[in-house]
N, C-alpha and C positions, 0 to 999 in steps of 0.2 A: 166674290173675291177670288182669284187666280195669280198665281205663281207657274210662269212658265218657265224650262230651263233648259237650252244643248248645249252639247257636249261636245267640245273640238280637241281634237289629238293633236300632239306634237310633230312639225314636218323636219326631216331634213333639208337641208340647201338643196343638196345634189336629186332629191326627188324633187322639188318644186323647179328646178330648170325645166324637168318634163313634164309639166304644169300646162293645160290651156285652160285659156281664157275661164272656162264653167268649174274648174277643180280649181284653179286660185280662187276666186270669188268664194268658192264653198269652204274652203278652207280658213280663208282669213279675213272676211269680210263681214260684217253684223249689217246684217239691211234693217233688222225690224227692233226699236227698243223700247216705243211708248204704243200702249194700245188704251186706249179711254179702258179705267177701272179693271186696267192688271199690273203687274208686275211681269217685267221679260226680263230673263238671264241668259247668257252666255256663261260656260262655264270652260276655261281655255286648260287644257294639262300642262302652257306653259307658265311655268312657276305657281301653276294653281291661282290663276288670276281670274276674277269673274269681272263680267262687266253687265252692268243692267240699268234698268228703266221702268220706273213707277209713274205710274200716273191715275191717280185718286181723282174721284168726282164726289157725288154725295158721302159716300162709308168711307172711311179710311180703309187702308190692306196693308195688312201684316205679311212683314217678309219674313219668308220660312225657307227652310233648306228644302230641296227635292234631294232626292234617294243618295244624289250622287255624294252629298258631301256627308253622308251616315254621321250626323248630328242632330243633337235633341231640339236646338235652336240654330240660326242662323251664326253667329258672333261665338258659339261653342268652343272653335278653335280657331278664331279672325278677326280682322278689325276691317274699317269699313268709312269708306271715303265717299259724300254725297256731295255732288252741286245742284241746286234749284237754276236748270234754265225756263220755268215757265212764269204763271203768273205763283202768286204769295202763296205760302203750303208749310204747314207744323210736322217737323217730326218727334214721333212720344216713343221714347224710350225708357220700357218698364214706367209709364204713368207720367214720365217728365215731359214736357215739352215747350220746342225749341221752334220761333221763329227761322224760317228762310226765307229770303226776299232774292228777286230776282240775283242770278248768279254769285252770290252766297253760298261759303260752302261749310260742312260737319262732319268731324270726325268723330266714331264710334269704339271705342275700344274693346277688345275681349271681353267678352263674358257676359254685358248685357241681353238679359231674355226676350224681352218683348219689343220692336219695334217695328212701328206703325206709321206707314204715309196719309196725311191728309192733305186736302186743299182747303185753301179758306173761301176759295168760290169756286161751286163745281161748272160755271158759265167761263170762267179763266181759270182753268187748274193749271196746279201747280205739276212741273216736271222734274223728277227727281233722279237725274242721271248718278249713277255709284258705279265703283267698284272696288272691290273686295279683295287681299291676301292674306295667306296664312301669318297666325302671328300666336307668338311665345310667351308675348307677357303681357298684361291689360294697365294699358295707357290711360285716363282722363279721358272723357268726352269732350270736344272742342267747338264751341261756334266760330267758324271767322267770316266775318263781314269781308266787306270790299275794301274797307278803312283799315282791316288787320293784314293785309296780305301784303305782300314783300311784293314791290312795282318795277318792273325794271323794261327801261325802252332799250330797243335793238332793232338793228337793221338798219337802210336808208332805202329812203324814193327812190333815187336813180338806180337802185339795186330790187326795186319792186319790192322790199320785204323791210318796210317801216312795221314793226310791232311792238305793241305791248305787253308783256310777262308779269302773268300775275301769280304768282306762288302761294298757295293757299293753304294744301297740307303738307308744311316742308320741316327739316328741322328746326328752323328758325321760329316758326309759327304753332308747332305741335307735337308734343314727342309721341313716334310712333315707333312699332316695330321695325318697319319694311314699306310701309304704303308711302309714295310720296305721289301728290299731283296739283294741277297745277295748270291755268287758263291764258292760254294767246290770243288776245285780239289784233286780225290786221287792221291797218290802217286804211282810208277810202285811197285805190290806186294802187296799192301792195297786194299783193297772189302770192308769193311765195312765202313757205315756212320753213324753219330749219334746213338752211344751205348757209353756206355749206352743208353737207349731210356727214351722218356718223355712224357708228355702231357702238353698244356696250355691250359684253359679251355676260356680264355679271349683272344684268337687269334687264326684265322685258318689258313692253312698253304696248299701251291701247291707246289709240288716238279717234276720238269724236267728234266729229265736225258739227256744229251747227251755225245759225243768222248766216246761212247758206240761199240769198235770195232767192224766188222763184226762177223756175227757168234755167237758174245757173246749175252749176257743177263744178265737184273739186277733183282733181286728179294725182292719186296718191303713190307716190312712188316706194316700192320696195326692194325686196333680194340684195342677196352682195352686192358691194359696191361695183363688180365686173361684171352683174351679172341680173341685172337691174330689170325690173317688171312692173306695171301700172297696174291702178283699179279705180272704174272710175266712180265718184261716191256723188248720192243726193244728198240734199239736208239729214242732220238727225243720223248720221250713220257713223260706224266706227271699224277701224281695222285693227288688227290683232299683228304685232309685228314680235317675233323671236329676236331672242339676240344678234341671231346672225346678220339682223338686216337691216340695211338704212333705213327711216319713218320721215318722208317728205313729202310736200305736196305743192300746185300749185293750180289754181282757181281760173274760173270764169268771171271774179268778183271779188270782193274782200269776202272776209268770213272769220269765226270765233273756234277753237278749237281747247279740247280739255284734253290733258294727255296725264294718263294713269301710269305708275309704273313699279313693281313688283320684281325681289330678288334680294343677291345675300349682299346687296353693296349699294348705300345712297349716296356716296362720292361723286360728286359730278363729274371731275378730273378721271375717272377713269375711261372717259371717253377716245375712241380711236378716228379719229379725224379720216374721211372720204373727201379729198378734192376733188371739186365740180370736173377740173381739167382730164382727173383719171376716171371717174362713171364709165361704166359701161354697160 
C-alpha cells in the first residue's frame, strides 16, 4: 500500500509569461495519476486543492495525508469528491461501503477517519479519480449515480463543441462546503470544450482528461485571456489552472473530462467571459 504526493506552488501571471515550455508543464501539468496498487496526489497551494488517483488491485489502500497536510487523517479538515472512471470498485468509509460503477461519483464530508479504495476485480480495477478542499463544516456522504446528476447539452456540431454536462457534486445534488465538480462528455466529431473561454477569479479549477483514444491528444489552453499558452495532454492527465486563467481545450478526437473546483464562491454567474475574437 503507497500514498504518493507533490507539491505545487502558486504562480503569478506575470512570471508564467516567462515560462518555457519544461517550467509550464512542471508547474501545472499532472502527468502521472493511476499506478496499479497506489494512490498518487498532487497537492496545489492553489486554494489548497489536491487532486489524485487510486487504483486498488487485490488489497484495498487507504488514503492517508502525507506530512504536507499535518493531519491525523485525511478528511481531518476536508471534504472529498471521487469519480470511478475504471471498471466496478467500493469505497469503505470508516467500515461503510459504497458501490461505484463506472463514472459514478461520491462525496465525503469532514471528519470521516478511515477511507479505503477497493476494486471488485483486480483483472478490471477500478479507477478512482478525487479531489479534495479545505472545508469548515461536515456535510453527509453522498452516492450519486448517472441517474442523480444534473444533465444539461451544450454546444453545436457546426461549432465542434456538441457536449454533454453532467453535474454531479453541485449544489443541486449535494451540500458541500466549497468542492463543486462535475463531467463533460464530448460528442463523436466535437474537440472543443469550454469556448467561449472564461476566468473566475474567486475559484480555481482542475481539469482531467480521459476516453482520450489512443494515439490522440488534447490540447489545453491556458494564461490570461491576452496572454494565452498550451500543454499538450495524453489520456489520464490533468492540469491545474489559477484563477487568473482561461481552462480550454481542444482534441485530436472527442474525449470525457472531469473538472474540479475549489474557493470562496460556487456562483456560476460570477464568471468573466473571454471572447474567442479577443484571445491572445
Amino acid at each position: 500500500m503507497s500514498n504518493k504526493c507533490e507539491v505545487r506552488y502558486a504562480s503569478h501571471p506575470d512570471d508564467v509569461k516567462m515560462y518555457d515550455n519544461k517550467e509550464l508543464r512542471s508547474h501545472f501539468l499532472v502527468e502521472k495519476l493511476f499506478e496499479k496498487g497506489e494512490i498518487i496526489m498532487t497537492y496545489s497551494m492553489v486554494d489548497r486543492m489536491v487532486a489524485g488517483g487510486a487504483m486498488p488491485l487485490e488489497m484495498g489502500i487507504e488514503l492517508v495525508p502525507g506530512s504536507i497536510f499535518k493531519a491525523d487523517f485525511f478528511t481531518s479538515r476536508r471534504e472529498l469528491g471521487i469519480v470511478n472512471i475504471g471498471g466496478e470498485g467500493f469505497v469503505s468509509v470508516d467500515q461503510k461501503e459504497y458501490t461505484l460503477k463506472y463514472k459514478e461519483a461520491f462525496y465525503i464530508g469532514k471528519g470521516d477517519k478511515k477511507i479505503i479504495f477497493k476494486s471488485v476485480n483486480p483483472e478490471s480495477p477500478a479507477k478512482f479519480y478525487f479531489n479534495s478542499v479545505p472545508a469548515h463544516m461536515s456535510y453527509p456522504d453522498k452516492l450519486i449515480t448517472r441517474k442523480d446528476a444534473i444533465v444539461i447539452e451544450l454546444g453545436k456540431q457546426e461549432e465542434c463543441n456538441r457536449r454533454v454536462l453532467n453535474k454531479l457534486i453541485v449544489s443541486e445534488t449535494a451540500q458541500t462546503c466549497q468542492l463543486q465538480l462535475g463531467m463533460t462528455e464530448l460528442m463523436p466529431g466535437s474537440v472543443w470544450n469550454t469556448m467561449p473561454a472564461h476566468t473566475h477569479e474567486r475559484r480555481m479549477e482542475v481539469y482531467f482528461y480521459f476516453d482520450v483514444p489512443a494515439g490522440q491528444a488534447v490540447c489545453h489552453f491556458m494564461g490570461q485571456p491576452n496572454e494565452t499558452r498550451h500543454l499538450w495532454l495524453a489520456n489520464e492527465q490533468a492540469v491545474i489552472s489559477p484563477v487568473w486563467s482561461i481552462h480550454s481545450a481542444c482534441a485530436t478526437s472527442n474525449y470525457t473530462f472531469i473538472w474540479g473546483m475549489g474557493g470562496e464562491n460556487s456562483d456560476y454567474t460570477d464568471m468573466h467571459p473571454a471572447p474567442t475574437s479577443e484571445l491572445r
